[in-house]
N, C-alpha and C positions, 0 to 999 in steps of 0.2 A: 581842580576836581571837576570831573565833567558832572551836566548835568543828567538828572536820572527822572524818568519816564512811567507815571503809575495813571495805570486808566483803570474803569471798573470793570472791564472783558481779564485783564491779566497786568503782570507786574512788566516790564520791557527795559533793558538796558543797551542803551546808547552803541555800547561797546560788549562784545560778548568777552574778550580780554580782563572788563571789566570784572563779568559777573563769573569768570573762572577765577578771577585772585582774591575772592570774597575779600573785600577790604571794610575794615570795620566800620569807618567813617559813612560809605554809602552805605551797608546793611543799616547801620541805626538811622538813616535819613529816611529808607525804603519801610523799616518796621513803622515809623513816626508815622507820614503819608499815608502807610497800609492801614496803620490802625484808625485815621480818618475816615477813609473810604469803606472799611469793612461794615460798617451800618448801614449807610446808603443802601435803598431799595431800588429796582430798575421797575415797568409796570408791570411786570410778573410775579411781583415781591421778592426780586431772585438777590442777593445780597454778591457780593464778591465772590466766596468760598462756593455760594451754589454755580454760579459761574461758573468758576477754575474747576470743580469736578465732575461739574456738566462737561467740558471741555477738556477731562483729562491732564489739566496742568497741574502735576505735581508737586513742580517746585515752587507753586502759587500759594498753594493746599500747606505745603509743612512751614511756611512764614505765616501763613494765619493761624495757624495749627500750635504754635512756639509764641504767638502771641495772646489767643484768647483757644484753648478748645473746646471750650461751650458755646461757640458759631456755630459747631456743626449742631447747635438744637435748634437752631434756627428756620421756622416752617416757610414756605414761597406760601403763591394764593392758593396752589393745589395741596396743600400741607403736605410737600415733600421737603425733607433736608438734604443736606448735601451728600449722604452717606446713598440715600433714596436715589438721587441723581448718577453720584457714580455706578451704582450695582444696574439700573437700567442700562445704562449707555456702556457697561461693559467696562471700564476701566480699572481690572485687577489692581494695580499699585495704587493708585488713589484709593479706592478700596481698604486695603491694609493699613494705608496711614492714618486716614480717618479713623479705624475701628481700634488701632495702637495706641493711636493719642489720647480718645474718647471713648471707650469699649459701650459704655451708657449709649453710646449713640446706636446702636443694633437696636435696643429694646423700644425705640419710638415709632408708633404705629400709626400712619395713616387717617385721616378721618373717616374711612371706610376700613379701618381695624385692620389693616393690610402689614404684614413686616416686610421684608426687604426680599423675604424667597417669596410671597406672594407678587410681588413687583416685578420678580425674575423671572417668572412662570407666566405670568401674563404676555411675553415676548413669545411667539412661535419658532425663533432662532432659535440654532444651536449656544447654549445658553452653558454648558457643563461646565468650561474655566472660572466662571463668577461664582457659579455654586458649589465649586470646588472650594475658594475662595474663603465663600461664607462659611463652609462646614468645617474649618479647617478655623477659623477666626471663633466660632461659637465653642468649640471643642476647649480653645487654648481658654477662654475667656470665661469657659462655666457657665454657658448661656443656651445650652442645650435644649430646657426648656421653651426657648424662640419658635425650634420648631411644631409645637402642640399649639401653638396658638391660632386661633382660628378667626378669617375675616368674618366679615357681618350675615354673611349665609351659611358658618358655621365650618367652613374647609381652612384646614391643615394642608402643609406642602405636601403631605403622601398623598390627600384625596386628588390636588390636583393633578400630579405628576401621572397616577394609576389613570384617571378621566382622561388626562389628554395623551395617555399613552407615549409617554416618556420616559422609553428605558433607560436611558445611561442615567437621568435623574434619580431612577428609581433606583437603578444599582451603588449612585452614589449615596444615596440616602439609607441604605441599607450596610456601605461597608464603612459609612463614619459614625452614623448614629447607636449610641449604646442602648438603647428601649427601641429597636426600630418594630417589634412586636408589636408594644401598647401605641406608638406611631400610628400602625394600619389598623390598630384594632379602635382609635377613637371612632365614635359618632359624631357624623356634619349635623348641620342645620336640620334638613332632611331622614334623618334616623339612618343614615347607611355608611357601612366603612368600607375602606380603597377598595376590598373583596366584592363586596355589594355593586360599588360603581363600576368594576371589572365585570363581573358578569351582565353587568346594564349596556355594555358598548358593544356586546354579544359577536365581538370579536374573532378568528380563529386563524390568523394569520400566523406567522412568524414569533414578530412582535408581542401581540398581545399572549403568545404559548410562554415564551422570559421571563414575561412582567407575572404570570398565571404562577411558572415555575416559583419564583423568589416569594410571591406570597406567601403560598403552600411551604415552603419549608420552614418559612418564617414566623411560621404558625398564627397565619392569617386568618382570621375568623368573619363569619358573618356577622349583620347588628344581630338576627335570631339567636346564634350561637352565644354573643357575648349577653343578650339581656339572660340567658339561660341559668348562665354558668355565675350573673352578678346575684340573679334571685335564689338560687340554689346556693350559693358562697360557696364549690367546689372546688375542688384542684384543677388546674387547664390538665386536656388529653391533650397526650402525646402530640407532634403534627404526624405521624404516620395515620394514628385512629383517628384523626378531624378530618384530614383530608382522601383517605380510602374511596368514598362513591364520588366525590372530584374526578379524583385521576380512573375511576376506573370508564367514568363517560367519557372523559378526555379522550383518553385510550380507543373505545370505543366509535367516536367522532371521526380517529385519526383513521384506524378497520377501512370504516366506511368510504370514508374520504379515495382513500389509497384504491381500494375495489372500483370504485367509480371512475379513478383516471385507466387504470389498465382498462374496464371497461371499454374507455373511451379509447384507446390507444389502438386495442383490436379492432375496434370499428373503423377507424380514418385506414389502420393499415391491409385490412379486409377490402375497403372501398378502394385502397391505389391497386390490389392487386385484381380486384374484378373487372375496373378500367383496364388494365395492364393486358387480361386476357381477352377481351371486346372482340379485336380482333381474326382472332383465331375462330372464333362463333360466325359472327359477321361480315365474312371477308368483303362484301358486294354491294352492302348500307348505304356506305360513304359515298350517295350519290345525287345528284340535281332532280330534285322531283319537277316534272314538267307543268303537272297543274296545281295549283294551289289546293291546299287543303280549308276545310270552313272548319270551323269551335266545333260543332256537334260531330266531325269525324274525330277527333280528339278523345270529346265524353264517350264517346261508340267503341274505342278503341281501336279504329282504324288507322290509326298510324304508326311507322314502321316501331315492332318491337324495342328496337335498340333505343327510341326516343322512349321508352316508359324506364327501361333499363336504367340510364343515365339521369334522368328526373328522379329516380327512387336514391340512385347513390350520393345525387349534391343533395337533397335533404339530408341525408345521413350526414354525411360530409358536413356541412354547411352547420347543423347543430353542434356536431361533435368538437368543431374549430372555436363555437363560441363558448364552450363550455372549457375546454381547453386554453382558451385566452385568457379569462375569468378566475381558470386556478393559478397563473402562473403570473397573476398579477403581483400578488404580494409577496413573493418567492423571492432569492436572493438570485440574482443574476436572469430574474423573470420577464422584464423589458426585452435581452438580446434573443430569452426561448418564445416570446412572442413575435418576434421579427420574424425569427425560423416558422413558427406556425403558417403565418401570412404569408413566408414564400412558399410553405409547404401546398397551401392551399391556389396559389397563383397557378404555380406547376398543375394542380387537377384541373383547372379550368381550362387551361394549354389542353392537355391530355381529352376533355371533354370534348371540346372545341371541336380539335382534328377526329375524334370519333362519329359526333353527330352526326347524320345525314342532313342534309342541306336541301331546306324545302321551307315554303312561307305557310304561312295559317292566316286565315281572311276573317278581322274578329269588324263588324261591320265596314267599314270603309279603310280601313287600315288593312294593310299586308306582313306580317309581323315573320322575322324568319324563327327557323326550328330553335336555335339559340337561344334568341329571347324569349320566346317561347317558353322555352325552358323555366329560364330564370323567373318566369311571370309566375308561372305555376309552381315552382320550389317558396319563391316569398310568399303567394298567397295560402299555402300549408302552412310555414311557419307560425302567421303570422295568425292562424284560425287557432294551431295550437296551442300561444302564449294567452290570447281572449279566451280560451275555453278554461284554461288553469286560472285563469285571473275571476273569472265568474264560479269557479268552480271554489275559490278560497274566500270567497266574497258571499258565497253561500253557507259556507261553513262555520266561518268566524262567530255570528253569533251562536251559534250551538253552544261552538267553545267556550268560550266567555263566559257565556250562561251557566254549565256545569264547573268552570273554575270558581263562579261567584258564589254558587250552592253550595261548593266542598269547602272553600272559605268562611262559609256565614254556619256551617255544620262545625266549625272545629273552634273550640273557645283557645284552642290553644295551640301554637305550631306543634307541628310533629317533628320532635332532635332527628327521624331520620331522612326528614327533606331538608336537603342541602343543591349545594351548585346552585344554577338557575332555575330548580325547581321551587324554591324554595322565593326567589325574590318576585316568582310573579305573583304570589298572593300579595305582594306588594305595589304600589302605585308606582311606577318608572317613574318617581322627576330625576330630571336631565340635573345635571351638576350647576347651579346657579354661580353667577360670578360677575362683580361689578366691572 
C-alpha cells in the first residue's frame, strides 16, 4: 500500500491512479488523518474546510463534508465560515456542496450581521454566477427569507444591488425572488428603499433608466409612499397610478435631453459648413501679414475679419464637442462615437489651420502667431463662462435651500402628490452606509 500524503492546505495522493480507484483501505486511512487535522487552527483561525474552499478544492470539501458537516459552522478570526469563503472567492461547486450537505450553513451571519449576498456585493466584480448560485440554493432550501435580512446599517441585498447600480443583480433578484415587491419596498437603517436610493444616485444613464424600469413595474414604492399606505392600512395602487408623475418626468428628461443633442448636432454641422464656405468669402485672407500686430489692435478690432469669424466658430465648436462627449459617455457603443467626435473635431482644426491668415500678435515680449492666438482667446471665453455659471449657482443655492427648508418646516405632513426626486429632497441624502 503506498503511502498517503494529508497536509492542512489540501488532501494529496502519491498516486493519481490511486485516488481514481477509490480504494477502500486508503479512503478510511485519509477520513482517519482528515479527521485529525480538521480542528487544527492555522493563525487565521482558518481550519482545513475554510482552506479547501478558500482554495476551491472540492474534493477536500465533500470528505470533510461525509465526515463532520457542522465544520462548515466553524468561524476564522474574521467570523467567516467556509460557505463565507467559498461565495467570496467565486467557487460555484463548492458553493453547492457546502449548502447540500449543511443548508443551516446559509443562515450564519457575520459579526457585522452580513449573509453571504452581502459578502457577494461587497466585490465590485462581475459577481452574477455565485448569485445565481445562491438564489437558486435559497429557493430549493426555503430560505428565501436570507434575503430581507439586513447588515448593521440596515441594507438588504436589493438596497445594495439598486446603490451600486447592479443591473444583472437586480434583474436576477427580481426573476428568482417570490416577494421581490416587499424586497425594494423594505426600510434600511436610514428610512429609504432601493427607490429612495435610486433616485439619491441622481443617475440618468442607460443603466440607471433598467434598474428605474424594473422598479416601477415592480411596484416599487418610496419610504413616503410606504409609511403612507402602513398608517392609512390601505390597499397598494396599482404600479400604473404609483408610478404616473415618475415616468411622466422621465419622459420628460428624456424631450429635453434628445432636443439638446439635435441642438447640438446643428450647431457642430452649421460650424463645418461655415468653414467649408470661408473660402468662397475670403479668397485673398490666407496671407503673411508683414508687421506684426500688438493685443489692443485685436481688442479695436483691427484684425483681419476672417480671424473673428474662425474664433467665434472653435467656441462654438469647441463647447459643442464637450457636451457631445459627455452624452455619449454612458451610451452603448459611446467610447467608439467619442473617438469619432475627437476625429471629428481634429479635422476642424485642419480646416481652421489652413483657413487662418498667418500673422503674429506682440502680447509684451512674446510674438504669438494668428493660431495660437486663437486658441488663447477661445479657452480664455470658455473658461470666463464656466466661473461665471459656477458663481452664478453659488449665488443661488442658498435662496434655494432656504425656501426648500421653509416649504418643509410649513408641511406637518408629505404631500402623496410629491413623488420622484421631488419628494426625497425634503429628505437628508445619506449616502448608503456599509462596513
Amino acid at each position: 500500500m503506498s503511502t498517503t500524503n494529508i497536509s492542512h492546505d489540501s488532501i494529496c495522493y502519491d498516486s493519481s491512479d490511486e485516488l481514481e480507484s477509490s480504494q477502500t483501505s486508503n479512503m478510511e486511512i485519509v477520513k482517519i488523518n482528515t479527521k485529525n487535522l480538521a480542528g487544527e487552527r492555522d493563525k487565521n483561525g482558518r481550519t482545513l474546510i475554510h482552506r479547501a474552499s478558500a482554495n476551491g478544492n472540492l474534493q477536500t470539501v465533500k470528505i470533510l463534508m461525509e465526515l463532520d458537516p457542522k465544520l462548515c459552522h466553524l468561524r476564522d478570526n474574521d467570523s467567516l465560515t467556509p460557505l463565507h469563503l467559498a461565495v467570496m472567492k467565486r467557487h460555484t461547486e463548492v458553493t453547492r456542496e457546502i449548502i447540500s450537505g449543511f443548508p443551516e450553513s446559509l443562515e450564519v451571519l457575520t459579526d457585522q450581521g452580513k449573509t453571504v449576498f452581502h459578502l457577494v456585493l461587497e466585490d465590485c466584480r462581475n459577481q452574477n454566477d455565485i448569485v445565481e448560485v445562491l438564489l437558486e440554493q435559497v429557493k430549493k432550501h426555503g430560505k428565501q427569507d436570507l434575503l430581507f435580512k439586513q447588515d448593521r446599517n440596515g441594507n438588504n441585498v436589493a438596497h445594495i444591488a439598486v446603490s451600486d447600480r447592479r443591473l444583472e443583480i437586480v434583474q436576477l433578484l427580481k426573476t428568482s425572488t417570490n416577494d421581490f415587491t416587499k424586497l425594494v419596498n423594505s426600510l434600511n437603517g436610514s428610512g429609504y428603499t432601493a427607490l429612495d436610493l435610486h433616485y439619491l444616485n441622481k443617475s440618468h444613464d442607460v443603466i440607471a433608466g433598467k434598474i428605474r424600469k424594473i422598479l416601477w413595474k415592480a411596484g416599487a414604492c418610496e419610504a413616503v409612499q410606504v409609511q403612507e399606505r402602513s398608517s392609512e392600512d390601505s390597499e397598494p395602487s396599482s404600479p400604473e397610478g404609483m408610478t404616473e408623475d415618475e415616468t411622466m418626468m422621465d419622459e420628460r428628461r428624456n424631450r429635453e435631453s434628445n432636443i439638446l443633442l439635435v441642438v447640438v448636432g446643428i450647431l457642430i454641422a452649421t460650424v463645418f459648413a461655415a468653414v467649408a464656405g470661408l473660402p468662397s468669402f475670403f479668397p485673398k485672407e490666407n496671407k503673411v501679414a508683414s508687421e506684426p500686430f500688438q493685443f489692443g489692435d485685436a481688442v479695436a478690432g483691427d484684425l483681419p475679419i476672417i480671424f473673428y469669424i474662425i474664433l467665434c466658430l472653435t467656441v462654438i465648436i469647441s463647447i459643442s464637442m464637450g457636451y457631445m462627449i459627455k452624452f455619449l459617455y454612458s451610451h452603448l457603443f459611446g467610447h467608439l462615437l467619442q473617438v469619432a467626435m475627437v476625429a471629428i473635431f481634429i479635422l476642424y482644426i485642419l480646416l481652421a489651420y489652413s483657413m487662418m491668415p498667418k500673422f503674429f500678435v506682440t502680447i509684451g515680449p512674446h510674438h504669438i502667431s494668428s493660431f495660437g492666438f486663437m486658441w488663447i482667446l477661445t479657452s480664455s471665453i470658455i473658461l470666463f463662462g464656466i466661473v461665471f455659471k459656477l458663481l452664478k449657482m453659488k449665488l443661488s443655492s442658498p435662496k434655494s435651500r432656504k425656501a426648500e427648508d421653509e416649504a418643509a418646516a410649513g408641511s406637518s405632513k408629505y404631500s402623496p402628490s410629491l413623488k420622484g426626486v421631488h419628494a426625497v429632497r425634503f429628505r437628508k441624502p445619506t449616502p448608503l452606509n456599509r462596513d
